[in-house]
MARDRENKOL-756277 format. One line per 10 residues: number of its first residue (from 1); for each residue x, y, z of N, C-alpha, C, CB. Coordinates in steps of 0.05 Angstrom, whole numbers, always signed. Glycine has a CB too. Example, Ala and Ser with C-alpha at 12.3 -4.5 7.8 and 13.67 -1.06 7.14 Angstrom:
2
1) +264/-114/+156/+246/-90/+156/+264/-66/+156/+226/-89/+181; +257/-45/+142/+273/-21/+143/+258/+1/+157/+282/-12/+114 $
//
This chain:
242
1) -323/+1626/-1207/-330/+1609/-1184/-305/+1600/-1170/-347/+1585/-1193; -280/+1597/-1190/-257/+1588/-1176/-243/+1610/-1155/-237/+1580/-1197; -248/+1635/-1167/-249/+1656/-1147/-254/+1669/-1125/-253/+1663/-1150; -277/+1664/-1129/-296/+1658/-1108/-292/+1649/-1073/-308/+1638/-1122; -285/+1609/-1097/-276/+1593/-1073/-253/+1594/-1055/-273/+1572/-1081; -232/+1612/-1075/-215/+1625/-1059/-210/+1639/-1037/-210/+1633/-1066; -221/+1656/-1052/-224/+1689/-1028/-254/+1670/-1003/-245/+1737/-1058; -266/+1652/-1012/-279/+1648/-988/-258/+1628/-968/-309/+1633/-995; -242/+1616/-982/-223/+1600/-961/-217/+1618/-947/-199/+1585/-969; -200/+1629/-955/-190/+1656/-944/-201/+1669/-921/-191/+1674/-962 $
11) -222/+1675/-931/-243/+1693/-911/-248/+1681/-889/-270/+1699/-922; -255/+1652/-897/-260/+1636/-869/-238/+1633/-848/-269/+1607/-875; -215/+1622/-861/-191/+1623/-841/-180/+1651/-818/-169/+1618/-862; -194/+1665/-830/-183/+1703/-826/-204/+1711/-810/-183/+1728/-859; -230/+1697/-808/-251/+1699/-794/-266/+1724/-814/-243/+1706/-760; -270/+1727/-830/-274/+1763/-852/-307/+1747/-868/-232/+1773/-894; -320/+1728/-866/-335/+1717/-874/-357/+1744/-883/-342/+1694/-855; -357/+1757/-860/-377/+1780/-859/-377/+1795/-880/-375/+1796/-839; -353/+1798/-885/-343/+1820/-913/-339/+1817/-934/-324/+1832/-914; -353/+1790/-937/-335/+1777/-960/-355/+1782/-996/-333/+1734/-948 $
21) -382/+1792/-980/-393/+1800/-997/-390/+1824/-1027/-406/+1803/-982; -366/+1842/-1009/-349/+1865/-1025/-332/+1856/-1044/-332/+1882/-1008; -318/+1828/-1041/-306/+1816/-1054/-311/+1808/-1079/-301/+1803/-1043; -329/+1788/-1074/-342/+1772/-1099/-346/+1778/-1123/-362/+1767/-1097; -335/+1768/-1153/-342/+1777/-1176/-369/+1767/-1181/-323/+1769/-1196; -372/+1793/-1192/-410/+1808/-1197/-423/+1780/-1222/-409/+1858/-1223; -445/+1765/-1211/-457/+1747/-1223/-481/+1759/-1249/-468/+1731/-1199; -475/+1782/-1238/-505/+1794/-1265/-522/+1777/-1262/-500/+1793/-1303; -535/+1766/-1281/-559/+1761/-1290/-555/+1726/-1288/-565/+1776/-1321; -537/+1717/-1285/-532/+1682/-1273/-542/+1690/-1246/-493/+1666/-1271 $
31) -540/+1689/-1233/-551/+1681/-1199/-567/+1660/-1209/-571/+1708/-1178; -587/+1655/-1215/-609/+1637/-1220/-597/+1608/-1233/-632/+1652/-1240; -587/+1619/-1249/-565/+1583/-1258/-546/+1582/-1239/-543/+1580/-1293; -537/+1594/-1227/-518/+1580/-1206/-542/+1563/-1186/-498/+1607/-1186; -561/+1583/-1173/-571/+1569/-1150/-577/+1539/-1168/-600/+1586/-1134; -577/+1538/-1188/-595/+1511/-1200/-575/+1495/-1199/-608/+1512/-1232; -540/+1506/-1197/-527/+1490/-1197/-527/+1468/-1183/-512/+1498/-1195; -535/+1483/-1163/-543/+1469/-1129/-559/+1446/-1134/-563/+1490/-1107; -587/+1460/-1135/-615/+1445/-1140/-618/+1434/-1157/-634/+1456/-1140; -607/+1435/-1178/-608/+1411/-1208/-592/+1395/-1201/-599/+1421/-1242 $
41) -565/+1401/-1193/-544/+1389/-1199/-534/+1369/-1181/-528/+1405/-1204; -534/+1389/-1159/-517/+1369/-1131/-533/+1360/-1126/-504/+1377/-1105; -564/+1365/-1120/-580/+1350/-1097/-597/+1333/-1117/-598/+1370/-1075; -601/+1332/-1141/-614/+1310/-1156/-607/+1303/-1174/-634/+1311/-1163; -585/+1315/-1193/-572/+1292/-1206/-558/+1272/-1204/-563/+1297/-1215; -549/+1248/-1218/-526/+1223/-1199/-500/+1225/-1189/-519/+1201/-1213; -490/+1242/-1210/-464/+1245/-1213/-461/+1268/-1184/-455/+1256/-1247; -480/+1291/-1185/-483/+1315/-1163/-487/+1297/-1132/-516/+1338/-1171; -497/+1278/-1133/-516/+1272/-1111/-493/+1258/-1092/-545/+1249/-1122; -475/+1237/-1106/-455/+1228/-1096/-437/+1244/-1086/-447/+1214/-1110 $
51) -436/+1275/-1085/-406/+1290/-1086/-426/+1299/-1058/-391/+1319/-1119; -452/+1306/-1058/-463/+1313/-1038/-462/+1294/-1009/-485/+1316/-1049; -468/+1271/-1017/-466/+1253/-1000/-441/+1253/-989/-473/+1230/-1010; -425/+1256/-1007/-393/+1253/-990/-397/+1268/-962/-362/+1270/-1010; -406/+1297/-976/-397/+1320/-958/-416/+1316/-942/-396/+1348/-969; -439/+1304/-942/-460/+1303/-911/-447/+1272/-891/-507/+1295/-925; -434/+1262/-914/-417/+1237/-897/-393/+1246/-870/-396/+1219/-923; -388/+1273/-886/-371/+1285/-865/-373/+1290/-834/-367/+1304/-872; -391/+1292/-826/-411/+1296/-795/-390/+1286/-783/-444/+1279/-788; -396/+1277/-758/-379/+1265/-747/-400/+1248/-730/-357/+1283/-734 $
61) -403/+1225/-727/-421/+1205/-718/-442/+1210/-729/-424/+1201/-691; -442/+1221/-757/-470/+1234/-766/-489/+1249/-752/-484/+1217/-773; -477/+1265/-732/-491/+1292/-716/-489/+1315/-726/-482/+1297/-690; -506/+1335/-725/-508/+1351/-734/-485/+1374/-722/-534/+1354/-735; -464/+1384/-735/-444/+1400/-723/-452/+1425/-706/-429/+1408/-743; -484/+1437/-715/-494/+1463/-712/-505/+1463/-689/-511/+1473/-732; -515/+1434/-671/-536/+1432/-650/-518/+1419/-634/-564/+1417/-655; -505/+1398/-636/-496/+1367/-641/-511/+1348/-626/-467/+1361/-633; -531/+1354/-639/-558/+1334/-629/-579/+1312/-639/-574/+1347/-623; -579/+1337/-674/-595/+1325/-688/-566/+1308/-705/-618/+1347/-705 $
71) -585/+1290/-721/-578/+1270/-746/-575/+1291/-769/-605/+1245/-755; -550/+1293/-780/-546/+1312/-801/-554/+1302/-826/-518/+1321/-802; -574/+1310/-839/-591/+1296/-863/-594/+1316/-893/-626/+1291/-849; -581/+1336/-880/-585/+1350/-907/-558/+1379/-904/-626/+1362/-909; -548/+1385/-925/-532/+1412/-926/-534/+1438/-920/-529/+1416/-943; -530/+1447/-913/-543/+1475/-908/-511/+1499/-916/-557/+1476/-866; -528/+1517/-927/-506/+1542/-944/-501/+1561/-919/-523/+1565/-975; -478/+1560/-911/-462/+1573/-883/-471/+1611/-900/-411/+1559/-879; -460/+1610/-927/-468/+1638/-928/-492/+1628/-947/-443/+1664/-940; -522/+1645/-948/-549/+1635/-961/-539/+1634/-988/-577/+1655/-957 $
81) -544/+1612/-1007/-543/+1613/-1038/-561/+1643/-1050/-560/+1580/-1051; -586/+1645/-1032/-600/+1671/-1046/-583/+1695/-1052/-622/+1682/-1029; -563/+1696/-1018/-555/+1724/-1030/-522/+1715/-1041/-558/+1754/-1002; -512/+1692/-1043/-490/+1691/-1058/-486/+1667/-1069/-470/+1698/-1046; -500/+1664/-1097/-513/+1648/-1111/-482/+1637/-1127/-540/+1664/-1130; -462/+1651/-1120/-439/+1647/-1142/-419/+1618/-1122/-414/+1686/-1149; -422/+1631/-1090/-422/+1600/-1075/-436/+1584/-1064/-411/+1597/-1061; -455/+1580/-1086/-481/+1554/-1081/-470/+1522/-1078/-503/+1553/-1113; -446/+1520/-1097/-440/+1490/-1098/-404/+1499/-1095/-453/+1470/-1133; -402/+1511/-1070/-374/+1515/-1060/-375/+1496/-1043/-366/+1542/-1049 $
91) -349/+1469/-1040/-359/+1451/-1021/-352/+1462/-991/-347/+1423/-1027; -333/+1480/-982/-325/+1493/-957/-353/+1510/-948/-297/+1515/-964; -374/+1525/-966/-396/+1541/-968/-422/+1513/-957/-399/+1556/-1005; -416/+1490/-951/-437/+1463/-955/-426/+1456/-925/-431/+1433/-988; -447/+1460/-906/-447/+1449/-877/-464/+1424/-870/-458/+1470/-858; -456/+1396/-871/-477/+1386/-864/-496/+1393/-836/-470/+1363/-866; -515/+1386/-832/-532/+1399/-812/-569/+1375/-812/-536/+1441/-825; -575/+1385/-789/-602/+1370/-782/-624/+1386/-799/-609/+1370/-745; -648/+1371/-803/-664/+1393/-820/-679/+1409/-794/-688/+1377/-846; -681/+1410/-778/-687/+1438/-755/-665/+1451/-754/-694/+1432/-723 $
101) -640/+1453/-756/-630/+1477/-751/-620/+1497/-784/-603/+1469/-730; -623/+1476/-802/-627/+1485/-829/-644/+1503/-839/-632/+1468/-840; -660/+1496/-821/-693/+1511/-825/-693/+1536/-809/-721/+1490/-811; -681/+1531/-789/-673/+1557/-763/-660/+1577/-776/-652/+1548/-736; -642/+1566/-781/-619/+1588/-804/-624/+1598/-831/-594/+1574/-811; -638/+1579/-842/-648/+1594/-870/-639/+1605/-876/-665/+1607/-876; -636/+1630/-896/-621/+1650/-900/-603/+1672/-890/-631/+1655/-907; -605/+1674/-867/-595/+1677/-850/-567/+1697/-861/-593/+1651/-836; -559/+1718/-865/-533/+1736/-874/-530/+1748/-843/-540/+1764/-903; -498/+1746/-837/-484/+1766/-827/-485/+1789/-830/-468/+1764/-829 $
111) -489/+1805/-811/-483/+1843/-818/-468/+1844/-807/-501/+1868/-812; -454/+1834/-789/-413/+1844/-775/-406/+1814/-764/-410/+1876/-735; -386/+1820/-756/-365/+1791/-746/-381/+1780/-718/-324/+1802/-737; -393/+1796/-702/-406/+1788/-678/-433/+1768/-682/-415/+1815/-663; -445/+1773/-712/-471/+1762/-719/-463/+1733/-740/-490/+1788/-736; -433/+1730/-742/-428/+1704/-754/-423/+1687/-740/-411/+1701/-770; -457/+1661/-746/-449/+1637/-732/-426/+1624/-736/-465/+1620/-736; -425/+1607/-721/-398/+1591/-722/-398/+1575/-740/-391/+1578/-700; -374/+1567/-757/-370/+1551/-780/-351/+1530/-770/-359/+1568/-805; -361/+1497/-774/-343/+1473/-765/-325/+1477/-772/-345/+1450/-771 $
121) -323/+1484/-809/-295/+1477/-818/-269/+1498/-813/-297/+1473/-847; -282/+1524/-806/-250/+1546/-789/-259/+1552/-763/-240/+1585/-806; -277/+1552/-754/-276/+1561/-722/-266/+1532/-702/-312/+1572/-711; -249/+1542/-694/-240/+1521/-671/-244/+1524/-641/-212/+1517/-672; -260/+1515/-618/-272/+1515/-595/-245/+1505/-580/-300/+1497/-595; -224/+1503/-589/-207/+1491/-572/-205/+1464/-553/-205/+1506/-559; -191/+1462/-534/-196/+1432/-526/-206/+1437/-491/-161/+1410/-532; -204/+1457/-486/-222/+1466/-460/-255/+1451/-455/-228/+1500/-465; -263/+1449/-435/-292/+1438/-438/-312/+1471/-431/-298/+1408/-408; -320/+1481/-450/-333/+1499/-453/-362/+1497/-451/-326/+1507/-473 $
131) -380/+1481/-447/-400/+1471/-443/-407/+1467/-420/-401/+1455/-454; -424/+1475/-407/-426/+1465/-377/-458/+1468/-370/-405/+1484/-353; -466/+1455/-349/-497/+1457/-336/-495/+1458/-301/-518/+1424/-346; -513/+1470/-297/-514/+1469/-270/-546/+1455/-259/-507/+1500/-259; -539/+1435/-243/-579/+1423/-229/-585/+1439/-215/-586/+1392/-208; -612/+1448/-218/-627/+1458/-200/-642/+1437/-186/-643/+1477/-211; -635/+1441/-159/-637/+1421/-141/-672/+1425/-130/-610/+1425/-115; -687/+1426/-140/-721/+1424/-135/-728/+1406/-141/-740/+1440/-146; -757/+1402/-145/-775/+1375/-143/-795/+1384/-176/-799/+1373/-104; -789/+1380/-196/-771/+1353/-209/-753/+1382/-217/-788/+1325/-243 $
141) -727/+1362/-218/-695/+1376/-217/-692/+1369/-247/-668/+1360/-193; -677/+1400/-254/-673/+1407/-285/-645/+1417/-282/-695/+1430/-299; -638/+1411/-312/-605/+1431/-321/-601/+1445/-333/-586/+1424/-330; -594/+1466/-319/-590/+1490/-345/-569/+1501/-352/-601/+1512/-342; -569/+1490/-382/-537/+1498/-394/-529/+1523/-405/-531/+1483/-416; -502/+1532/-393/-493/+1559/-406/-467/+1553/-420/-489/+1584/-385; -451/+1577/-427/-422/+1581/-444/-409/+1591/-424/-420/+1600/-471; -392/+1573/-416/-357/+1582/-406/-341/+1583/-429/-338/+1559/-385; -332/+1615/-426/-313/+1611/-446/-282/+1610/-439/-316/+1631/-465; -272/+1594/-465/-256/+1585/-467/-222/+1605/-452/-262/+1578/-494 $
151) -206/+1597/-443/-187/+1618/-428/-176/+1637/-453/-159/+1602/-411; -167/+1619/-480/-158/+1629/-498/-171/+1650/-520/-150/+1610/-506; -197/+1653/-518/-221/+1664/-528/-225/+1693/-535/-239/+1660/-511; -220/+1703/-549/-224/+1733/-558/-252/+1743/-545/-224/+1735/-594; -261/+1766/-540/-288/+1782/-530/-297/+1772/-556/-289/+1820/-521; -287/+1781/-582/-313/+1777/-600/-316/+1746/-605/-310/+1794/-632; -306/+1727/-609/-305/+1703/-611/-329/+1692/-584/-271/+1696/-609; -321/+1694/-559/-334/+1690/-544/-364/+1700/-552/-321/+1697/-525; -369/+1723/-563/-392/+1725/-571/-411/+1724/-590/-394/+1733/-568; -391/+1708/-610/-398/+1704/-634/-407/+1671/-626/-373/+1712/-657 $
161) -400/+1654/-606/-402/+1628/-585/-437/+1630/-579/-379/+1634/-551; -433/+1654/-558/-457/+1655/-548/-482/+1664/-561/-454/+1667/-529; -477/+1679/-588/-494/+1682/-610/-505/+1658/-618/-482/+1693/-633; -489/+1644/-623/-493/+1617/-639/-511/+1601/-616/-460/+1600/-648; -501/+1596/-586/-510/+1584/-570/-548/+1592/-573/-493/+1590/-545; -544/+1621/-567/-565/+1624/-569/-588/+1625/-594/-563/+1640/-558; -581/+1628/-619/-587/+1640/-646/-605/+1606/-649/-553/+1652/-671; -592/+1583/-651/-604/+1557/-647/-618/+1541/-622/-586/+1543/-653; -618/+1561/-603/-641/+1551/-581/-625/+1520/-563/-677/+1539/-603; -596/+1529/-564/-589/+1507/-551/-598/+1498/-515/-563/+1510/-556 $
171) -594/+1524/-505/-607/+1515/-478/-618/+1502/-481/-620/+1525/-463; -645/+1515/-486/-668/+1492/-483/-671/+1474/-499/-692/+1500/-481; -662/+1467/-512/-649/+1445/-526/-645/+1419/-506/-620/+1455/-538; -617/+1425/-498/-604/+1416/-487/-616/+1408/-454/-585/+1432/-492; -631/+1434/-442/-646/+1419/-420/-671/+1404/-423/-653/+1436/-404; -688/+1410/-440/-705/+1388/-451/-690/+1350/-451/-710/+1401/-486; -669/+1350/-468/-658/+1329/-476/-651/+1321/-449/-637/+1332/-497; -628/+1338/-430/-627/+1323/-402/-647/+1317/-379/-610/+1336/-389; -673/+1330/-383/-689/+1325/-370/-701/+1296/-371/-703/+1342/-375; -705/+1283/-405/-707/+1251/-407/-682/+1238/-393/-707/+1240/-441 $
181) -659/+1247/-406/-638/+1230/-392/-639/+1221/-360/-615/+1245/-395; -647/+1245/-342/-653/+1252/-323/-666/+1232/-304/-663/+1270/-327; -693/+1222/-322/-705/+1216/-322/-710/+1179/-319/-708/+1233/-337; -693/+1180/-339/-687/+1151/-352/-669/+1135/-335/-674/+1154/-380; -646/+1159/-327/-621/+1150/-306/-621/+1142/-282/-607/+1166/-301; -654/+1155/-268/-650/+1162/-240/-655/+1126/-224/-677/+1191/-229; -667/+1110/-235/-667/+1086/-216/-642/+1070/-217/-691/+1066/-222; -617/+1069/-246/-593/+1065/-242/-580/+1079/-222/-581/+1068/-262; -580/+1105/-216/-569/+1109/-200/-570/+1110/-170/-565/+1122/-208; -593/+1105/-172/-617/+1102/-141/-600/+1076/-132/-663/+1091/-148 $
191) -594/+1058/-161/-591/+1029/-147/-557/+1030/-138/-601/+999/-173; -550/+1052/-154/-517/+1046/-154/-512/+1056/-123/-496/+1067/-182; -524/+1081/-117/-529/+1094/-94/-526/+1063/-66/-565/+1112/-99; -547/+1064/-68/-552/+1035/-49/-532/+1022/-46/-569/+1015/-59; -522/+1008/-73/-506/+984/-72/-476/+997/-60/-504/+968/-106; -462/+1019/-79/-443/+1026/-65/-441/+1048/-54/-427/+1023/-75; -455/+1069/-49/-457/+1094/-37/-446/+1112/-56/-443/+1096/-12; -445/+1141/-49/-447/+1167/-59/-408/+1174/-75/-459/+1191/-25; -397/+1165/-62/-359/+1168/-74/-369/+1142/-104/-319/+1148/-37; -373/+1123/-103/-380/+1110/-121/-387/+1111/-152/-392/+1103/-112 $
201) -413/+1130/-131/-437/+1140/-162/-417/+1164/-165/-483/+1152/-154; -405/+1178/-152/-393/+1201/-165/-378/+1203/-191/-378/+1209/-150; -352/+1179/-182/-338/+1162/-196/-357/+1158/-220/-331/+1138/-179; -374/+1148/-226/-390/+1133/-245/-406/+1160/-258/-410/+1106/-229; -413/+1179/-254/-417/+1197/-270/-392/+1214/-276/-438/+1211/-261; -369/+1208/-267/-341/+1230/-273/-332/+1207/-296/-311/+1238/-238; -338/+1185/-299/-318/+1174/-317/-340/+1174/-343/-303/+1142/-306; -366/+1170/-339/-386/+1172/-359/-377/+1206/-367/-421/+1164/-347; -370/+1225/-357/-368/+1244/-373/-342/+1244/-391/-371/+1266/-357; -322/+1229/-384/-299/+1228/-387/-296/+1214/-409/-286/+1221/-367 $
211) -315/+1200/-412/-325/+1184/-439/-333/+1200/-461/-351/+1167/-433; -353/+1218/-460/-362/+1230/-472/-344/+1259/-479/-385/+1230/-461; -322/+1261/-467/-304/+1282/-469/-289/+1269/-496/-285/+1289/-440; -279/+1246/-492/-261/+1239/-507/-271/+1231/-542/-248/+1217/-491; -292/+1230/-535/-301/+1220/-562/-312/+1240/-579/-320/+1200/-560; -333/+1257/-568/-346/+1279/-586/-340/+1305/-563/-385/+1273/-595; -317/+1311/-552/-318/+1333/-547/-339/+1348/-518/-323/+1340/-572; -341/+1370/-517/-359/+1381/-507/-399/+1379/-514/-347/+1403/-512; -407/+1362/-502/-436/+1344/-506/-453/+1355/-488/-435/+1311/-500; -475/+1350/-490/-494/+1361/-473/-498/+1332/-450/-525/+1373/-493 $
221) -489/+1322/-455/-500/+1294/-435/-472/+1291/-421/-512/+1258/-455; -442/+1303/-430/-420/+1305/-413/-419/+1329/-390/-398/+1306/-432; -430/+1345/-411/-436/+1375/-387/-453/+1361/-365/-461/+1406/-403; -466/+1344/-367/-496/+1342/-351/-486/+1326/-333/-526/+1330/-367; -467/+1295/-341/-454/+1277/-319/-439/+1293/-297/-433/+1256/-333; -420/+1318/-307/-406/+1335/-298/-415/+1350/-275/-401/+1348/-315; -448/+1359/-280/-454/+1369/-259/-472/+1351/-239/-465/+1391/-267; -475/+1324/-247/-488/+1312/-226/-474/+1299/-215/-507/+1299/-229; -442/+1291/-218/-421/+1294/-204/-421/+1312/-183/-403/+1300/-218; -416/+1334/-193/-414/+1361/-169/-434/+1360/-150/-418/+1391/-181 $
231) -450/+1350/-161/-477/+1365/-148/-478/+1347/-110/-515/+1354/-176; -479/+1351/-94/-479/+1330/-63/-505/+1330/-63/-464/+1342/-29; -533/+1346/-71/-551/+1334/-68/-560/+1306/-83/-565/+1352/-70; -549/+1311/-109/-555/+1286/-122/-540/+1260/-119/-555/+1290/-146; -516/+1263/-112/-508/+1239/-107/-513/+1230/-81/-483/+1238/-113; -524/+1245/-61/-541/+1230/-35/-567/+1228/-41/-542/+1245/-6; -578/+1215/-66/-605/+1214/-65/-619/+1232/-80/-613/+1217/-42; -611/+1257/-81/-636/+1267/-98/-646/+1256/-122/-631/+1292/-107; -637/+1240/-137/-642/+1227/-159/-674/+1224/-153/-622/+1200/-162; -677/+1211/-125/-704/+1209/-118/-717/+1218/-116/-711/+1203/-109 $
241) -714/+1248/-119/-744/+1274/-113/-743/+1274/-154/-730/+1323/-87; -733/+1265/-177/-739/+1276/-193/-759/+1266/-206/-722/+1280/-204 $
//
């Protein structure tokens, strides 16, 4: 198992996750006590339960790294314990995550480097804002979010991005979620509109994104301030056809 944890560090840093299956010393006839390692050990024993908790403490505002939407409530095995039962209780192998996208991914194995989701702890998105939405300016007005990628971005990386984007249903995810926001926002801004006009409210959704840049990164509600900034129908009003 110490082996294991190795060559998976490894693998992850190298981006080789995919291959890592060739590697691994052969579990024979354990597979089944390891996975128990998991399931006896970490997730219901005391001593297990606490080492777990650490690692779901890790989140970051307690969001789920995989969506960053949901409440991360439970672990999920970046490679499935089924088919590599020897890193069941590898803590680098332990993603915290929401229980919908846990459930989404399930077992879930790589067959090449293009089909590996993205992993928090070695893939790095850089500090670019890669996230973006554009309003569709109709009656009721929606956002629909895509992937800019990043300048520094490999072809396969970039599409190993938009796998992921897509593999968890983030669009619509993400336009669902801005559609309440949308929603919720529009008589603040109706009023801000009024009180100080359209350079104002601009201002006031450029710094609300600017907020949300600094703290968690690329967000679905920073993409979204971003484009109702841009947008000249909305900051003259459209707020009011939504």
């Amino acid at each position: 198992m110490k082996t294991a944890e190795m060559l998976y560090l490894a693998a992850g840093r190298d981006g080789t996750l995919h291959d890592l299956s060739r590697q691994l010393p052969a579990t024979g006839s354990d597979g089944e006590y390891l996975e128990f390692a998991y399931d006896g050990g970490l997730v219901t024993s005391k001593a297990g339960r606490d080492i777990y908790d650490q690692i779901l403490a890790g989140a970051p505002y307690e969001r789920c790294p995989l969506c960053g939407r949901g409440i991360a409530t439970t672990l999920d095995h970046q490679l499935p314990k089924s088919e590599y039962p020897i890193l069941a209780i590898t803590p680098a192998n332990l993603v915290p995550a929401c229980n919908k996208c846990n459930q989404r991914k399930s077992s879930k194995d790589p067959a090449d480097e293009t089909e590996t989701l993205l992993h928090p702890y070695f893939d790095s998105l850089g500090t670019s804002q890669w996230l973006e939405a554009r309003i569709h300016e109709d009656s009721p007005a929606r956002a629909e979010y895509f992937v800019r990628p990043g300048g520094d971005w490999s072809a396969t990386f970039t599409d190993r991005v938009v796998r992921h984007f897509t593999f968890f249903g983030l669009r619509r995810q993400y336009a669902l979620a801005a559609a309440g926001k949308l929603a919720t926002d529009r008589i603040q801004h109706s009023g801000l509109l009024k009180r100080a006009g359209p350079d104002e409210l601009r201002l006031h959704l450029q710094e609300a994104a600017a907020g949300y840049w600094s703290t968690a990164g690329n967000t679905w509600e920073g993409a979204l301030c971003n484009a109702l900034a841009d947008s000249q129908w909305y900051v003259n009003g459209g707020m009011n056809e939504i």
